[in-house]
C-alpha positions in Angstrom: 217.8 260.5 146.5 220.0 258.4 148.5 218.6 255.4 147.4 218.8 256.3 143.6 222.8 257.8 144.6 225.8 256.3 146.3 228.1 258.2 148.5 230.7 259.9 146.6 234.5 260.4 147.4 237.3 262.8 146.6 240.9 262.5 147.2 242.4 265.6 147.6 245.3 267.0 145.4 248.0 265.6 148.1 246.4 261.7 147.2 246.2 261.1 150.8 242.8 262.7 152.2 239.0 262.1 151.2 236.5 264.1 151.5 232.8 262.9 151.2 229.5 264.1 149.8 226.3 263.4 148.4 224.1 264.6 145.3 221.0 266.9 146.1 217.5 266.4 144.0 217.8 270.4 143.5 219.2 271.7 140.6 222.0 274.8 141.1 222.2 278.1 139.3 223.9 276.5 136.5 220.8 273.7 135.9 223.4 270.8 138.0 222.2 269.1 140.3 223.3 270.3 143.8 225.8 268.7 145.9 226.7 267.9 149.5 229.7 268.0 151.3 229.3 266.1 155.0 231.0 267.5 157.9 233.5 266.3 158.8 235.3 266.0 155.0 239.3 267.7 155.0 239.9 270.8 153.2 242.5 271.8 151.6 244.3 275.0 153.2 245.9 277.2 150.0 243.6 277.7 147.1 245.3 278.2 144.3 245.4 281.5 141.6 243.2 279.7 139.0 240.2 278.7 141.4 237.2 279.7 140.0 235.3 282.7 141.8 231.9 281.2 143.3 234.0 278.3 144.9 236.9 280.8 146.2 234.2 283.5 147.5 232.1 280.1 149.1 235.7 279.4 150.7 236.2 282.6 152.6 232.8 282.6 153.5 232.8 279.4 155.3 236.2 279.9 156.7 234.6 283.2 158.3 230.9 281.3 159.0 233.0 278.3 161.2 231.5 276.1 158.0 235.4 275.6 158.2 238.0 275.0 160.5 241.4 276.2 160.2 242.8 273.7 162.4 241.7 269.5 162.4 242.9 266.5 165.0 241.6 264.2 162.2 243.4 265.9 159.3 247.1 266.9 159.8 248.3 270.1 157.9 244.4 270.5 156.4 241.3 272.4 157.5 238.2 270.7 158.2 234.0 271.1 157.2 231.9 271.5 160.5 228.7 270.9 158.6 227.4 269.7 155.8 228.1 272.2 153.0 225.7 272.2 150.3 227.2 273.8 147.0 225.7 274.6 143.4 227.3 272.0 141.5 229.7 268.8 142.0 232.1 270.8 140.8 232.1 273.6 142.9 231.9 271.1 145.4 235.1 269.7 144.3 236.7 273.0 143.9 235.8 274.1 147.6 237.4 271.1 149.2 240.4 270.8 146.7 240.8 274.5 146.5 241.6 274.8 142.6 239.8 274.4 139.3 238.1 270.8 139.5 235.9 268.6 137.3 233.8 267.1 140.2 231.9 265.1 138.1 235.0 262.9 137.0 236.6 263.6 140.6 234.0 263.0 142.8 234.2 259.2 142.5 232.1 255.3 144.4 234.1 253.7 146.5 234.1 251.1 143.9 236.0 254.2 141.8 232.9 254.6 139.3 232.8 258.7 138.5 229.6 260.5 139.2 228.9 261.2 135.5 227.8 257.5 135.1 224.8 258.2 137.7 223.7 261.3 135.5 221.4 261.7 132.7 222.3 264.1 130.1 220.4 267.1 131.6 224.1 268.3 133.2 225.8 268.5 129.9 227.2 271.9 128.6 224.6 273.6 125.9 226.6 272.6 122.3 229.3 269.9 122.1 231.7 268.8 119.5 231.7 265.0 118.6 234.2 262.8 116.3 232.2 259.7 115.4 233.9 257.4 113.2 232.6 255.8 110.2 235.6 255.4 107.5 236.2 251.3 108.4 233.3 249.5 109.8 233.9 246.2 108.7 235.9 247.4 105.7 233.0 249.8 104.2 233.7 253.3 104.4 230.1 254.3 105.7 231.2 258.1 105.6 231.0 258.4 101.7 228.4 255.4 101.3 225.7 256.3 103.9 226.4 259.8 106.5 227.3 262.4 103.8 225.0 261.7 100.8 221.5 260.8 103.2 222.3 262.6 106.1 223.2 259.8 108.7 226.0 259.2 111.9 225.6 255.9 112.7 227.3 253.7 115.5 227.4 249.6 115.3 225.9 247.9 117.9 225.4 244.7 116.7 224.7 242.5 120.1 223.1 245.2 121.9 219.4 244.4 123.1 217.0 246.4 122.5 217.6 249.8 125.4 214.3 251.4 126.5 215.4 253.9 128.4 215.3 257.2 126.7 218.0 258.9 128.4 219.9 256.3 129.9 222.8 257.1 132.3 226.1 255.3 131.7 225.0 252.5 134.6 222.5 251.4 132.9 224.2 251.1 129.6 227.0 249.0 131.3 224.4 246.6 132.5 223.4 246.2 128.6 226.8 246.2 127.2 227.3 243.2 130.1 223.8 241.1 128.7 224.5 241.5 124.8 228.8 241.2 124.7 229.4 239.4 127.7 230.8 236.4 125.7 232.4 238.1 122.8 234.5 241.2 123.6 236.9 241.3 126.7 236.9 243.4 129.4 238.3 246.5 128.2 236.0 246.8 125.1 232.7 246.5 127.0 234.1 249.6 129.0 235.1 251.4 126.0 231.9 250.3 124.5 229.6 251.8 127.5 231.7 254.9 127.0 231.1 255.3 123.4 226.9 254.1 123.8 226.5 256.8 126.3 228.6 259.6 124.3 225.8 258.6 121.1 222.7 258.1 122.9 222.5 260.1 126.2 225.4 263.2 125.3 225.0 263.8 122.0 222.3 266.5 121.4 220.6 268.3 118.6 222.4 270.8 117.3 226.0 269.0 118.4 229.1 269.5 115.9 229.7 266.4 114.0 233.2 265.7 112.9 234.1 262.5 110.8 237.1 261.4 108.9 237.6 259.8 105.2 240.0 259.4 102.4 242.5 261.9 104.4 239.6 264.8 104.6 237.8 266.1 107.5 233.7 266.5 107.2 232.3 268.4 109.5 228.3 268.5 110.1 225.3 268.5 112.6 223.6 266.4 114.7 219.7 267.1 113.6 217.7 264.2 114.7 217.1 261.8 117.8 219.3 258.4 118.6 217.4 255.6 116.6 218.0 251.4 117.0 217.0 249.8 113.8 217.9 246.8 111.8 220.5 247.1 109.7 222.5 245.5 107.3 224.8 243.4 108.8 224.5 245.4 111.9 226.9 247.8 111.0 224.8 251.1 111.6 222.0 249.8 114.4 222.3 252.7 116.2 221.5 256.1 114.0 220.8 260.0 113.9 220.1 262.2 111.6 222.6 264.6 110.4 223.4 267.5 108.2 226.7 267.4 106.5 228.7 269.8 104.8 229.4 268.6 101.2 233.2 269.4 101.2 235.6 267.8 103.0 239.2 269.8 104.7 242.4 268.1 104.1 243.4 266.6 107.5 247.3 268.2 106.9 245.6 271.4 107.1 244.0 270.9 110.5 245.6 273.1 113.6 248.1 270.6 115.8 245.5 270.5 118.5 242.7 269.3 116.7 244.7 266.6 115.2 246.2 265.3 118.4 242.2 264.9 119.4 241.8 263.2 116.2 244.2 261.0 116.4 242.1 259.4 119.8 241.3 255.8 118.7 237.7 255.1 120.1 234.7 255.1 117.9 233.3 258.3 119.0 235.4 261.0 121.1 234.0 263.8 122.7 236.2 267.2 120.7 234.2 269.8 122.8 238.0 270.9 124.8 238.6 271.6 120.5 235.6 272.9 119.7 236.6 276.2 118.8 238.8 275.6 116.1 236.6 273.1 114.5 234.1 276.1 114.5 236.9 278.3 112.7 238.1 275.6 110.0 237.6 277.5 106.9 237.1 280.8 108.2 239.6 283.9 108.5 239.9 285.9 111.9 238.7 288.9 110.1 235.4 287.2 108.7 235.2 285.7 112.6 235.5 289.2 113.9 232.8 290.6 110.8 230.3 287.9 112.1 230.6 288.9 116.2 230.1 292.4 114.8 226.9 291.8 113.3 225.6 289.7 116.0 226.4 292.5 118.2 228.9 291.0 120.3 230.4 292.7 123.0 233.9 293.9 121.3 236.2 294.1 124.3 235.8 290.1 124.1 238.1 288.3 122.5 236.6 285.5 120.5 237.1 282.4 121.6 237.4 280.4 118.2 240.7 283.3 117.6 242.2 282.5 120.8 241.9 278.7 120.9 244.0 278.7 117.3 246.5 281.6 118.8 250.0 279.7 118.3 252.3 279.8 121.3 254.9 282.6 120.8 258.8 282.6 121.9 259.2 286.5 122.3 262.6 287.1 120.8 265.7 287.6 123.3 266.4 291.1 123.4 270.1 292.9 124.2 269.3 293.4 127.4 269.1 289.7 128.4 271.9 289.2 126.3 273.1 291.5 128.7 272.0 290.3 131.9 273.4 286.7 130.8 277.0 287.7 129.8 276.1 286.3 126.6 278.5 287.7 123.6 275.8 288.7 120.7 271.7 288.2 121.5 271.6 286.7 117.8 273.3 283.7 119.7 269.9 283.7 122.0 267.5 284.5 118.9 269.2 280.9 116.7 268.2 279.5 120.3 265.2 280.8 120.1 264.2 279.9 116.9 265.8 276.1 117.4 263.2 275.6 120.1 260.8 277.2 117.7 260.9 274.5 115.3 262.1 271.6 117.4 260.7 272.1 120.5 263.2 269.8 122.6 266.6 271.1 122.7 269.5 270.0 124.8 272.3 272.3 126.1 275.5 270.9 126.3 279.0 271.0 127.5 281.9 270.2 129.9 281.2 270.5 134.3 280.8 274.6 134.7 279.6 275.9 131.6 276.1 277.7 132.9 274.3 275.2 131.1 271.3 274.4 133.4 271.3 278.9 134.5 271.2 279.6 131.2 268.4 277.0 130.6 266.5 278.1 133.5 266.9 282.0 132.9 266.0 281.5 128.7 263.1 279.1 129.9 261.4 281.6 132.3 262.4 284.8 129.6 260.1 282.7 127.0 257.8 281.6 129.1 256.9 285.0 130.7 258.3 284.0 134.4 259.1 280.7 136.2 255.3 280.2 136.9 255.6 278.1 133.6 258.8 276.4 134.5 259.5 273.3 136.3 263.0 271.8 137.0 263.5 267.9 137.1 267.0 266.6 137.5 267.3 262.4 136.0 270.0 260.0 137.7 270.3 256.4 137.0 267.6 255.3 138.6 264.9 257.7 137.3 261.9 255.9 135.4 258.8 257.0 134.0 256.8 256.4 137.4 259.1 259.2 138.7 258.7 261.2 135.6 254.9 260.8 134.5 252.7 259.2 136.6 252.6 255.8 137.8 251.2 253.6 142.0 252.8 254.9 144.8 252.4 253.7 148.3 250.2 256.5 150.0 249.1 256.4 153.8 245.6 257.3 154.2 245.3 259.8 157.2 242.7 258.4 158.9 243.4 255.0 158.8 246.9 255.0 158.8 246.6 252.3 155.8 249.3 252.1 153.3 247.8 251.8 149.5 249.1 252.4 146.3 247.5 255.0 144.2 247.7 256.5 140.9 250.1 259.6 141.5 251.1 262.4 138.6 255.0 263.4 138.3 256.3 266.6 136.7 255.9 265.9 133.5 252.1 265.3 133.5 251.4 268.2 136.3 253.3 270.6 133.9 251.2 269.2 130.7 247.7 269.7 132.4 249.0 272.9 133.8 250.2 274.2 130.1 247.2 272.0 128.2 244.0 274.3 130.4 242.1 276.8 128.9 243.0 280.1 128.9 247.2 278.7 128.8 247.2 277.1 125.7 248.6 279.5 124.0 251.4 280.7 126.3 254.4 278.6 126.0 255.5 276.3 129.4 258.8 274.7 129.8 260.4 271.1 131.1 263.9 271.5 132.2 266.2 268.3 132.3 268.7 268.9 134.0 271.5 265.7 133.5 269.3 263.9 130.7 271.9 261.9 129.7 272.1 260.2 133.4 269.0 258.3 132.8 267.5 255.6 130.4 265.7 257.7 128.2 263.6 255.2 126.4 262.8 253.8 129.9 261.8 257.5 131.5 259.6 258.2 128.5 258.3 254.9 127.6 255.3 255.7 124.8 255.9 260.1 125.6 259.0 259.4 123.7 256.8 258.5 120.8 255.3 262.0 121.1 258.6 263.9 121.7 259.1 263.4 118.0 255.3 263.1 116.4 253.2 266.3 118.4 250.0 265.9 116.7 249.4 262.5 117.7 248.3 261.0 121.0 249.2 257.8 122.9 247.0 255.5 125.3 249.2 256.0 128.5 250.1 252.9 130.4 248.5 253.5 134.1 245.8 255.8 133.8 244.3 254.5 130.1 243.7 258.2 129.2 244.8 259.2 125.6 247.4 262.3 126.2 248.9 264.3 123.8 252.0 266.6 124.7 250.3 270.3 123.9 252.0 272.2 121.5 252.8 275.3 124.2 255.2 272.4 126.3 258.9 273.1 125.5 261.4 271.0 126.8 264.9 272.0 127.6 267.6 269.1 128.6 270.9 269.7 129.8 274.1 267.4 129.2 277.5 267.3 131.2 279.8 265.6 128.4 282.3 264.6 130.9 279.1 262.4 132.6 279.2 260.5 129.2 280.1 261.6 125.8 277.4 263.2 123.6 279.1 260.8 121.0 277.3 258.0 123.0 273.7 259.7 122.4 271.4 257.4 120.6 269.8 258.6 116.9 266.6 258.3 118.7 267.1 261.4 121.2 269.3 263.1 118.5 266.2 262.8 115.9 264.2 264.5 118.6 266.4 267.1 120.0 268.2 270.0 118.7 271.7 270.1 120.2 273.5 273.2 121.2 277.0 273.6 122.2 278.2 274.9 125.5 282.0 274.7 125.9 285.0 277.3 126.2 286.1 276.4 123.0 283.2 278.7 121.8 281.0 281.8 122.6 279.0 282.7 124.6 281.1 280.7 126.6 284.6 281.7 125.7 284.2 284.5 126.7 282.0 284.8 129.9 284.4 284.7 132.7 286.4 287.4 131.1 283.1 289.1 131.1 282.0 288.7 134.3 285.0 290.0 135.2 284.7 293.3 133.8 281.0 294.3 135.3 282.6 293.1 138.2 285.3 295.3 138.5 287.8 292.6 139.3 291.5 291.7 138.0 291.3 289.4 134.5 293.7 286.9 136.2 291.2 284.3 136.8 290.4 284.4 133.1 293.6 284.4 131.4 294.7 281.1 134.2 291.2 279.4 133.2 292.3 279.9 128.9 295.9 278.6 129.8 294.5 275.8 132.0 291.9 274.3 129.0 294.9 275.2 126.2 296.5 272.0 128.3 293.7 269.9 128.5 293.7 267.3 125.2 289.8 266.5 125.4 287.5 269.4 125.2 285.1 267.5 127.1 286.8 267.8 130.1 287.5 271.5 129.7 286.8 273.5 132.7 283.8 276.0 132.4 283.9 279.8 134.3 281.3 279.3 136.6 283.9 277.3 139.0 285.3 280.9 139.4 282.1 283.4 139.3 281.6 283.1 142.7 282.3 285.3 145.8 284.2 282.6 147.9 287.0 282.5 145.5 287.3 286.1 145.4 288.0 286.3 149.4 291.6 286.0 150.4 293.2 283.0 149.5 289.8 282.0 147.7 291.4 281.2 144.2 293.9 279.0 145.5 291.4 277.2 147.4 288.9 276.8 144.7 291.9 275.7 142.7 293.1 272.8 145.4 289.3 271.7 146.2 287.8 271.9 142.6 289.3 272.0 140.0 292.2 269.9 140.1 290.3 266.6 141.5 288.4 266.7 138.3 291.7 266.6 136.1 292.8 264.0 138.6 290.2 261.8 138.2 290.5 262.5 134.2 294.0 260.9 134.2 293.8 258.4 136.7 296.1 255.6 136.1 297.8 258.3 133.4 300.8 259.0 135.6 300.4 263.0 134.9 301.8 265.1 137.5 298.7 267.1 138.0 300.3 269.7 140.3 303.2 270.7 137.9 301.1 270.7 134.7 298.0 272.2 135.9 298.8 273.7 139.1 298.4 277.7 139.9 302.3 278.1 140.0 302.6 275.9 136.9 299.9 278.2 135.1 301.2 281.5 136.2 304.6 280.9 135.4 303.9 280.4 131.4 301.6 283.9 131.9 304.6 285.4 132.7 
């Protein structure tokens, strides 16, 4: 076994540690092949809610065994394996060491970086998969309507491709064929995209599989029912071949569910929709007649099916009057348009002069829709933001053990909160980005190709660092926040305008108007502040440099002397700095004394 396997690697969820491990000739409960983790390998100390329960029960029982040490002079801040560890599967492997929900046969990796999938046969694969090949443009022929749906084919092209003997070759072996037949003709990039598409068609693929295929804007959906086949074709456009059984009418591609198109919309020539599969099994089907069919199969009824959930739109409960309440906000209708802006849009931006609750209000809304601030995660932009910072880009790393500085390939909030939001069993239950100060950074820069997909949701783009195709799932809501005395939301481009809604914060307007007044009263506390803070932005000419209430809904300025300090220290520097070079006597036009005297 260890001559037909390398040793594998896998970096730990902080980037920095590496565990190690090996592949075992046994197969697991599960029919994977076993794997090894040698002592010595770093674990990680907090496991994490959504761990799955062999690895987490494993965990404790190690931890209580000595199989792991709570404390490691060769990993700082981690716990460390004593022995060798052997585990039912890669991925329970993966998930003991990393201490949440992993795909070890993606994670656990060569030190070359090659995944251990491409040392496996097809014997790990899960039981029935979902497959897009496409057929609709090969060489300009439409083979979907010539050749799949009226004699039962799925082909793939392979012209150059010599003649592969293996009958269940693993993805190494393809990429040494892929090497000898298109070494001279395709770059780089293609052979790998190739090798991925040659081992998804003659190793993955299964009888049985779902068979998806699109032409002339429909969506034919069939099943795989015979073996891989290399034949002569004509002009090699269909060398590689299975049988198939199709289903004679097509379903319009507008009608598809969000998801399923975003997976679609994957540009490779065959793309593995099993993460989908459940809704292409419901396409033409109702919940009831879903529900009518477990019944008669005797399915266990306290089961929710998983075709109904996977199409279960993400809901925005609607804001009730007691967080209307809670929020000092005048009417909760005011909350329910907000609501139903992010609804449709998705992106909204809240915004408004220094003080006007935006980002609290964005923040408390956020974790109200969301169910709690679990699914909520705060970024704050500045000038010098970009989309490394934001998405994922190399960052210089130190390995622990070596002390060796290397840059690796390191997610930011953005892509954390969209795996978080995109896993099974969340899908459904809406997540939220908050921006706070999104007009401070370059926006096109930040977002590079995501801003593409702020605008078009059922589409997905090929990022620029990690090649994956990512789609932003349609349970991520995104909530920006905009200080129009930072710069004027006159200066926002029509780019971010056509994919944000924009709603106003400013004490010109309720709920804002009105707050301090009403924060006031549940207070118990004199309506001075209130009626000084309506005189004071009755003097100030450009409602973007109003002054919001929340400078004075705190408890400092409600000690002695705590008004006029607040006054001195915060408020007047910003109307200073608003008419520098103006020659306004701050002091005598917006001073306390100044104020109170036309109260009088």
């Amino acid at each position: 076994m260890a001559d037909e396997f390398p040793e594998f690697r896998l970096r730990l969820p902080n980037g920095k540690m590496v565990a190690r491990g090996q592949v075992l000739p046994e197969k697991g409960m599960n029919g994977s092949l076993k794997f090894l983790v040698l002592a010595g390998s770093p674990v990680h100390p907090e496991a994490t809610p959504g761990i799955p329960p062999y690895p987490a029960a494993q965990r404790e029982k190690l931890v209580a065994d000595g199989g792991i040490r709570r404390e490691s002079d060769r990993w700082p801040d981690h716990w460390e394996t004593t022995r060798d560890i052997e585990c039912n599967s890669p991925s329970a492997a993966a998930s003991v060491v990393a201490g949440r929900s992993t795909d070890g046969l993606a994670q656990w990796r060569t030190e070359e970086g090659f995944p251990l999938v491409d040392y496996l046969g097809s014997s790990w694969r899960t039981p029935h998969k979902t497959w897009l090949v496409r057929g609709s443009n090969v060489s300009g022929r439409d083979l979907v309507q010539r050749l799949w749906v009226p004699d039962g084919w799925v082909t793939l092209a392979a012209t150059h491709l010599p003649q592969v003997d293996e009958a269940d070759p693993t993805k190494s072996v393809l990429r040494r064929y892929v090497q000898e037949g298109y070494d001279a003709t395709t770059s780089y990039s293609q052979k790998q995209a190739m090798v991925d598409e040659l081992h998804y068609f003659l190793t993955q693929m299964r009888l049985g599989d779902t068979l998806c295929a699109i032409s002339d804007g429909q969506l034919y959906v069939g099943t795989v029912t015979g073996e891989a086949e290399q034949v002569e074709s004509e002009g090699g456009l269909s060398n590689l071949r299975r049988r198939a059984r199709w289903r004679p009418a097509g379903i319009p591609y507008d009608e598809l569910p969000e998801a399923l198109q975003q997976k679609l919309s994957i540009q490779h020539d065959v793309v593995d929709l099993t993460p989908v599969q459940a809704l292409v099994e419901g396409l033409g089907r109702s919940d009831e007649e879903l529900t009518e069919e477990a019944k008669a199969i005797d399915r266990d009824p306290s089961v929710e099916l998983p075709t109904i959930v996977a199409r279960r739109e993400p809901e925005l409960p609607a804001p009730t009057d007691e967080l209307a309440d809670e929020l000092l906000v005048h009417d909760a209708a005011w909350l329910r348009e907000v609501r139903e802006l992010l609804a449709d849009e998705r992106q909204l931006v809240l915004y408004g002069p220094p003080g006007t609750g935006k980002t609290y209000l964005a923040l408390r809304l956020a974790e109200f829709l969301g169910g709690g601030p679990e699914q909520v995660k705060l970024v704050q932009f500045h000038p010098s933001y970009a989309y490394e910072d934001f998405f994922e880009g190399f960052r210089p790393q130190e390995d622990a053990q070596t002390r060796e500085v290397a840059f690796r390939l390191t997610a930011g909030p953005l892509r954390e909160l969209a795996d978080l939001a995109s896993r099974e069993g969340n899908r459904h239950i809406p997540h939220f980005l908050i921006i706070d100060e999104i007009n401070r950074a370059n926006l096109a820069k930040v977002f590079g190709e995501l801003y593409f997909l702020l605008e078009y949701r059922n589409k997905s783009v090929r990022l620029t660092y990690s090649g994956d195709d990512f789609a932003l799932p349609p349970n991520l809501f995104v909530i920006g926040t905009m200080n129009t005395a930072d710069r004027s939301i006159a200066l926002v481009d029509a780019a971010m305008r056509r994919r944000f809604a924009f709603v106003e914060l400013s004490p010109r307007t309720e709920p804002t108007r009105g707050l301090l007044r009403r924060w006031l009263a549940r207070e118990g506390k004199d309506a001075e502040p209130a009626d000084l803070l309506d005189v004071l932005n009755s003097r100030i000419g450009d409602p973007d440099f109003h002054i919001g209430p929340s400078y004075l809904m705190k408890k400092g300025v409600y000690r002695e002397g705590g008004l006029e300090r607040t006054w001195r220290t915060k408020i007047l520097p910003l109307l200073e700095e608003h008419h520098y070079g103006e020659g306004v006597d701050i002091e005598k036009r917006y001073g306390l004394a100044a104020l109170r005297e036309s109260l009088a």
